[in-house]
N, C-alpha and C positions, 0 to 999 in steps of 0.2 A: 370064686375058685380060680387058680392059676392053671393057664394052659399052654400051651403050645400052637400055632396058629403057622399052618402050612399057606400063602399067597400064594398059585401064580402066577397070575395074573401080576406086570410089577405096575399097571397104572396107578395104584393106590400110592405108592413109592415114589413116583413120578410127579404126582401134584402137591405131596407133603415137603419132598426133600430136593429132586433135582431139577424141577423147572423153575423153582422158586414163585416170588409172585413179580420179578420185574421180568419186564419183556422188553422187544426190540420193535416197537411199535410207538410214535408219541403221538400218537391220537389215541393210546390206553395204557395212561399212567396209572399208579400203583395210588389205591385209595386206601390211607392208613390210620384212620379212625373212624369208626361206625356213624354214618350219617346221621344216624337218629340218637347221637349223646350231642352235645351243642361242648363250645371249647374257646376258652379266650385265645391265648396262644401258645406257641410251641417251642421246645428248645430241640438243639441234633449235636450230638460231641461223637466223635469217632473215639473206638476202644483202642488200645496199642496190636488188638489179634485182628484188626478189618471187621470187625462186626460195630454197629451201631447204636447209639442208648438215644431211644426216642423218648424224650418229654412231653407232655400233655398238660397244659395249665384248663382246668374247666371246673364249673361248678357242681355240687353232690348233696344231696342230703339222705340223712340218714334217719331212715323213717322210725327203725328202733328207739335210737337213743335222742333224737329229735334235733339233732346238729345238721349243721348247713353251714355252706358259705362254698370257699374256694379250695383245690388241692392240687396235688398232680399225682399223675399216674405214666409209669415207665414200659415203656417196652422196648427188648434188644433184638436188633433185624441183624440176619446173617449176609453174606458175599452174595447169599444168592437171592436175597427178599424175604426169605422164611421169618418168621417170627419164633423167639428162640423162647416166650410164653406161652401157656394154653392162652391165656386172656393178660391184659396191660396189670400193671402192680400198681394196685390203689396205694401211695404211700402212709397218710394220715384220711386223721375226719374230724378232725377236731372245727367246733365253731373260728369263722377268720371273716374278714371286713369281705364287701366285694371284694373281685379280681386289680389289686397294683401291680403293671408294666414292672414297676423297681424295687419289687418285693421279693420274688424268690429266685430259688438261682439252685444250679448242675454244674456240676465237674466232672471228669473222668481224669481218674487217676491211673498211674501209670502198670498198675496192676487189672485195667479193665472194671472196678468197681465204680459204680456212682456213689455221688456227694450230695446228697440232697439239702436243701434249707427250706426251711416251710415256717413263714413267722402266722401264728394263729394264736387265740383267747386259751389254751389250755388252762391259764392259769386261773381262770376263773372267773374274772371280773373281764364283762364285755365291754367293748372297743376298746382293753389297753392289749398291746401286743408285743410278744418275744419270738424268738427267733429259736428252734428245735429241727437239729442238724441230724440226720440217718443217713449209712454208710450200706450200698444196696449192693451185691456181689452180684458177678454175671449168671451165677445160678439161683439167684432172686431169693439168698437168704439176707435177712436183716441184721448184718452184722455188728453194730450196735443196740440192738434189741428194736423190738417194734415200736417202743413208744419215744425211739433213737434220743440224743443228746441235749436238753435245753440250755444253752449257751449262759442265760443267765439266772440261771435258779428260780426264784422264787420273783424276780423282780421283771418287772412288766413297764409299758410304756404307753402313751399316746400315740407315738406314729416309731416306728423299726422301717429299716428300707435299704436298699444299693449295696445288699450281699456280694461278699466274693470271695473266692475260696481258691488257693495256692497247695502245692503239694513241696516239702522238702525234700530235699536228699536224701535225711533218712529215713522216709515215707510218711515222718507225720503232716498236719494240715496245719495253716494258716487260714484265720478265718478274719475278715472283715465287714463293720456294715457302719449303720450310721441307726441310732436313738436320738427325739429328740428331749430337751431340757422339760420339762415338766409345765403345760400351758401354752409351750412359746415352742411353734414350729417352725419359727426361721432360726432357734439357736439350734442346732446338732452337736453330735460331739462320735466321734469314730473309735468305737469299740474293736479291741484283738485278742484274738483267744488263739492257743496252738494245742491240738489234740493231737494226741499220738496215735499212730494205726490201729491200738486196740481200743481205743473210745477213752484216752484220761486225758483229763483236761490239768492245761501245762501253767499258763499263765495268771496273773492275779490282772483284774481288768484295771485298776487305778496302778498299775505299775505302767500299762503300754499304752492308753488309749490317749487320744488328741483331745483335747479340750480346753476350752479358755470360756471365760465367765462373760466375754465381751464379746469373741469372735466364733461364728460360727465353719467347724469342718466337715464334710459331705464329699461326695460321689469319691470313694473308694475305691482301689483298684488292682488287686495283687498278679504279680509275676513273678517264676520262680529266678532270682539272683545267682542264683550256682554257690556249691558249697554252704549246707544248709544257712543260707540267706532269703530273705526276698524283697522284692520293691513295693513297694505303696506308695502307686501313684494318688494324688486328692486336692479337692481344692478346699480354699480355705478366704475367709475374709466375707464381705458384701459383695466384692465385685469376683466372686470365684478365681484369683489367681489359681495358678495351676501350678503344685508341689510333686516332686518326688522323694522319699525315704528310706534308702536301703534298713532291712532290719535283721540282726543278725539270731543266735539261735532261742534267745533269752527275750525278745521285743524289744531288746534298746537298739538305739540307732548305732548305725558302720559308719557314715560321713561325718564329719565335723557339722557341717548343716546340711539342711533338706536342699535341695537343688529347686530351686525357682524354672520353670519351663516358660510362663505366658504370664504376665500380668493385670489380664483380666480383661474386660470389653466386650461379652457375648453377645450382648443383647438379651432379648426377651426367650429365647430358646433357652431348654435346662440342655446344661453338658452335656451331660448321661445318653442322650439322645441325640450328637453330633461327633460323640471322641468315638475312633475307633485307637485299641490298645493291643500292640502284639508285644512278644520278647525277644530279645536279640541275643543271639551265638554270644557266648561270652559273658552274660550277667548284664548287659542292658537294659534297655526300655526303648521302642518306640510310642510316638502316637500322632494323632490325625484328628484335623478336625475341619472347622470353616468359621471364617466368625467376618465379622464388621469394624474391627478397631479404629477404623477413621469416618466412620457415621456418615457414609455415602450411598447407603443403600445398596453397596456391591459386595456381597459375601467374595470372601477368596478361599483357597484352600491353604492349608500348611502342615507340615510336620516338622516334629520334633525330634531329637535321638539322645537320649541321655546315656552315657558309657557306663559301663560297670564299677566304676571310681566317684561317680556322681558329677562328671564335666560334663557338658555340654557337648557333643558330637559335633554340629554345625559350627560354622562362624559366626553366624547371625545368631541373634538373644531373639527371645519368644515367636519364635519354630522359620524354618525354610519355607519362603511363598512358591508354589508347584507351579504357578501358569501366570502366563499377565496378558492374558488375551483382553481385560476388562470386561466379560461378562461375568454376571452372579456364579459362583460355582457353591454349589450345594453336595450334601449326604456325600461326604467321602469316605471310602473303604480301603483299608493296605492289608501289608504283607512284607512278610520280613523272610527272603529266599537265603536259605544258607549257602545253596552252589551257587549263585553268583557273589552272595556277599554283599547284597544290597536291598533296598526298599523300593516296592511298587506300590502304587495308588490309583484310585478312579474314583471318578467324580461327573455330574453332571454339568454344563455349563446353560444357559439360558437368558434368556429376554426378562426384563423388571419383570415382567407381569408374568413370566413362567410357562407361556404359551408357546414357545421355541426353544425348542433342547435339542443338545446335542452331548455325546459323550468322549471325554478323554481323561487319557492316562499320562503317567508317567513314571521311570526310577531314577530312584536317589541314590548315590553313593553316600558311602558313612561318612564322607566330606562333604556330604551338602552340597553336589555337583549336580545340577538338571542333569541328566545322563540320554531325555529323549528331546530337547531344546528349550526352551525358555517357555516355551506356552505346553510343551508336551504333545503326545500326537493324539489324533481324532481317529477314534474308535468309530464314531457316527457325524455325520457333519448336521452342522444350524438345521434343524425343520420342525414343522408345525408339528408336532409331534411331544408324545413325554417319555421322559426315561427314568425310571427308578429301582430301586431294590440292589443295589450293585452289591460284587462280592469279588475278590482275585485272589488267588491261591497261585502257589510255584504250578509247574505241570514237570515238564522231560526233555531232555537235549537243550536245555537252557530257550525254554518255555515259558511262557506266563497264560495262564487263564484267566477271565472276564466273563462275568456272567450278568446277566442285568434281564428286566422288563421292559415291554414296549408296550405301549398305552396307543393303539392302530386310530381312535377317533378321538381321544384327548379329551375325554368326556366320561358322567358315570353310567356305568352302564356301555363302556365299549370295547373294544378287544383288544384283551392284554394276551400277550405272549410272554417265556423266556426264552430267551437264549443264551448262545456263548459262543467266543471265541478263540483263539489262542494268538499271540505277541510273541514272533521271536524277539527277544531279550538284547539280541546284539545289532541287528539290522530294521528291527520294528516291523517287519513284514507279517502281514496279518493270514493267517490261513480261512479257509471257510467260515461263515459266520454260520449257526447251526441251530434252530427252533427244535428245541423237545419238551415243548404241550403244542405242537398243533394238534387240529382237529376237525371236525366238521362244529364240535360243540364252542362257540363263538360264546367269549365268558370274562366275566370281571376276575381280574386274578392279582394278587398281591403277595408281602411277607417273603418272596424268595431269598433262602438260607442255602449254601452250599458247603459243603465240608471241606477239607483239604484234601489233596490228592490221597486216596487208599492203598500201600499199594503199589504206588508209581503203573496205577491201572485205571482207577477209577474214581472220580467222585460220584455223592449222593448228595441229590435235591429235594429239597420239601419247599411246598409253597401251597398256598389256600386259593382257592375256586370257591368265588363269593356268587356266583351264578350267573346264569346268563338274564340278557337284558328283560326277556317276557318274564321270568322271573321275578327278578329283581322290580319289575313294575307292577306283578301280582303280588307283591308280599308274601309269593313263598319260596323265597330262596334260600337254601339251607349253605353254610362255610362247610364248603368239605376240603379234609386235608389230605395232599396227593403227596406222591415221593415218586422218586424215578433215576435209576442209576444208568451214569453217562463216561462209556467208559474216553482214555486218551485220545481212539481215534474217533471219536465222537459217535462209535453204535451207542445203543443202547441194549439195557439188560447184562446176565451174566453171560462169559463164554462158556463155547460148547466142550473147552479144556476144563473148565470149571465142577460144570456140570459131570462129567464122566468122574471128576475125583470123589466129587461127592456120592454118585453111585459105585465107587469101588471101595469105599468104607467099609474095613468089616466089622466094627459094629457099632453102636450109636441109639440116642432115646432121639425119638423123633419127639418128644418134649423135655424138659429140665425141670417145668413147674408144674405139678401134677397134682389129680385129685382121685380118689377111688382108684385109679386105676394107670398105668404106665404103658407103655407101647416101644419093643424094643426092634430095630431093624440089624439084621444079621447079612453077610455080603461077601461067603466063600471061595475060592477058587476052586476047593475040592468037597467032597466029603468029609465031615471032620467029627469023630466025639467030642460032645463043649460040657458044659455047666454053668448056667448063668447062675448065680449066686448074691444074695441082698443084704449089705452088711448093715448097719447104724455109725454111726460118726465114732463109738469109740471102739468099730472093729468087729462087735459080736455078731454073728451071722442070727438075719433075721427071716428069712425065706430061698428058698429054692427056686426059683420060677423056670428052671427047666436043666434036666440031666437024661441025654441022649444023645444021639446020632442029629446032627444038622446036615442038611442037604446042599449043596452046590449052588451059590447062585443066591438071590434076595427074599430071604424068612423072615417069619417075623414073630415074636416071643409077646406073649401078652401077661402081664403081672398086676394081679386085682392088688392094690396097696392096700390093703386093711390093715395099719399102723398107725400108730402115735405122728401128727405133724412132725415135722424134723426134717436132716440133713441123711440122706442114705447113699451108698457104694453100690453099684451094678456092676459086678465084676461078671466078666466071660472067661474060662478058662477052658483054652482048645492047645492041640498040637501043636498051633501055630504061636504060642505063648498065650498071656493076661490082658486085655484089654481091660480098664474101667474107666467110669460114665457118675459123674453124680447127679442124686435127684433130689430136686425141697419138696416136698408132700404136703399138702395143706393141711 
């Protein structure tokens, strides 16, 4: 039955909508997936509106239909922590191999919808696998249907892997990954699809995709080029040279030839898991990496810039060296700042044996100019100590943030922390360095992910708590995954500006994804006649759930959905004008 529901009490109001769930406390970060489901890893992509699409990679079985394996599941957090689901959006369940690191993969598009990829056994026959792309809207409909997109029909593989998904100008998607040859997993071959925003698939695969019968192509890597184009960066050969290929709207190439970045030398590390890849103002490419090319056991760091034209940005051929301190520098992470117009980077630097770290930074100009000295400056100097997880994003006033892990005993089972800092940009002066996970809870922590500025307010952190050490030596330590939002001047949680906007809302579902039943918050100035009113997506009015007098101040309208699943309109119509709100009903 549909009612009407006078609060007022507004606590209830208080802990759904304006306190959210972060705070200004970092010894009580936000726990953002249920202890008791287990999780391989996680992805975080900010929306273009400041709200957030959490990823979820973990295993599932489905005891109905008797399918297992691996999936992901999304959930969108708001400014203020709120979770904008009743519960996370299971995407598939289809049977799929254990969980691969270089298997699936998330976009956000510039419309705030996810991209999802999920390669699983749909087709029928176990352990061969395809790749089945679904396009997820921030009101958690499936906008290419539920059982979303399979990239290559009917046909299936040995091994699919190293997704990646690009958005054009005129909103359709560029899609990337790697199949391999049939028997033979060192031959690959890199498959391109372009779907349009309503779900049709553009391209014929033997017109775009890279293959040769001799040479193997892998690790994939789109950016949008401007002017429905985009770049595909990838390597190619035994020894993984490192290509670039602008493509224009059709999948044929824009340059005369692919642009050569690195000629290859990694060593025993995959790519995939050393290149960091941003895009650059103007149809570029950056990228970053570490490698060994003179077989002296000293990793160094370097990047790359390739122009919008396919030249070489730097003066030097196969990328800019950032530091010549001579120590190892490992795991480097950049950043491509529009308002200064140039590239930052950070990296660890350390002792052969990795037992002494220390951390620094540096920026590049689009000429290939150290711009912080020849070695770059020390964010952390030489000590017995480990640093990892790094991440740098622009911040404000011509800014740089840094955010990393500190390993306090350098052992497993010891106390990791995060932190951050900020780098003025012109004088390198460093402000407060600032821990947001302390604690009394003394804990293995890893995987730190930070977003880009939100904003020009706030980033969001997620990172896992592997347990602490009595744990971790009883065998019963559970991975639980934390988040915690940090704003410019380094509080933490949302402001008390925030919060007040969110309580002068006048009106709003304090959920989007609903089941039985819906929950509406109303937020007056005065008295007012309203009409909430329940339409269906093509308009026809489906319920009432309330025609009368609203009261002054925070109501709240309750509407049993007893309807068909679907897409529904929550219109209010008061004196004050039309508000509406849409809901997915399960």
């Amino acid at each position: 039955m549909k009612k009407f529901i006078l609060l007022v009490a507004v606590a209830v109001m208080g802990c759904l909508s304006v306190m959210g769930q972060w705070n200004s406390n970092n010894a009580v970060n936000m726990l953002a997936w249920p202890e008791d489901r287990s999780f391989y890893s996680t992805e975080m992509l900010p929306a273009p509106d400041g709200r957030v699409w959490l990823a979820v990679y973990h295993p599932f079985i489905n005891e109905e239909n008797g399918n297992s394996g691996t999936t992901i599941s999304l959930q969108l957090i708001d400014s203020l922590g709120n979770y904008c689901f009743d519960d996370f959006i299971q995407v598939s369940d289809y049977k799929s191999r254990t969980w691969v690191s270089c298997g699936d993969f998330v976009f956000v598009d510039r419309d705030g919808n996810a991209i999802v990829a999920i390669y699983d056994w749909r087709q029928g026959v176990e352990y061969y696998e395809g790749y089945t792309v679904y396009k997820i809207s921030p009101e958690g409909e499936f906008l290419w249907g539920e059982e979303g997109i399979t990239l290559e029909g009917e046909k299936y593989y040995d091994l699919v892997a190293f997704m990646s998904i690009c958005q054009m100008t005129d909103g359709s998607y560029v899609f990337a990954w790697c199949h391999n040859r049939e028997g033979n997993y060192n031959m690959m071959s890199i498959e391109l699809q372009r779907i349009t925003a309503e779900g049709e698939m553009l391209w014929k695969s033997e017109d775009v995709r890279l293959y040769d019968e001799t040479i193997p192509y892998s690790d994939p890597y789109l950016v949008d080029g401007g002017n429905n184009t985009v770049i595909l960066l990838y390597s190619k050969g035994s020894s993984a040279d490192l290509y670039a290929r602008k493509i224009d709207f059709d999948g044929l190439p824009v340059w005369s030839k692919d642009t050569r970045i690195y000629n290859g030398g990694w060593g025993s590390v995959p790519i995939w898991t050393i290149m960091d890849v941003h895009p650059v103002d103007g149809g570029g490419i950056m990228v970053t990496w570490n490698d060994d090319r003179y077989y002296t056991d000293i990793e160094s760091a370097y990047m790359a810039y390739v122009q919008s034209n396919g030249e070489i940005g730097f003066a030097i051929e196969n990328g800019q060296i950032m530091g010549l301190s001579g120590f190892r520098s490992l795991h480097v992470k950049s950043t491509y700042d529009k308002a200064t117009d140039s590239f930052y980077a950070i990296w660890n630097e350390c002792s052969a044996g990795q037992s002494w770290n220390s951390i620094v930074a540096q920026r590049i100009s689009k000429e290939g100019e150290l711009l912080w000295g020849d070695n770059g400056v020390v964010l952390k100097p030489m000590e017995q100590t480990y640093y990892g997880y790094f991440n740098v994003t622009p911040g404000i006033n011509d800014e740089v943030a840094f955010f990393y892990m500190r390993n306090y005993t350098n052992n497993y089972g010891g106390n990791v922390e995060a932190f951050a800092t900020l780098v003025n940009a012109n004088d390198t002066t460093q402000r407060r360095e600032y821990v947001f996970t302390k604690g009394e809870r003394v804990s293995e922590k890893a995987g730190l992910k930070v977003t880009p500025m939100i904003n020009d307010t706030y980033w969001v952190a997620k990172w896992t708590d592997n347990g602490t050490l009595d744990e971790l030596r009883e065998g019963t330590a559970v991975d639980r995954l934390m988040m915690q939002r940090i704003n410019n001047d380094f509080s933490l949680g949302a402001s008390a500006v925030e919060a007040v906007r969110v309580e002068n809302r006048s009106f709003e579902a304090l959920a989007t994804f609903v089941e039985n039943e819906a929950m509406f918050a109303t937020n007056m100035a005065t008295e007012t006649r309203a009409t909430l009113a329940i339409y269906d997506i093509n308009g026809a009015l489906v319920a009432t759930a309330f025609d009368g007098v609203l009261a002054a101040g925070t109501q709240y309208i309750e509407w049993s959905a007893d309807v068909p699943a679907g897409i529904y309109l929550a219109t209010l119509t008061t004196t004050n004008g039309v508000e509406t709100v849409k809901l997915l009903v399960k």
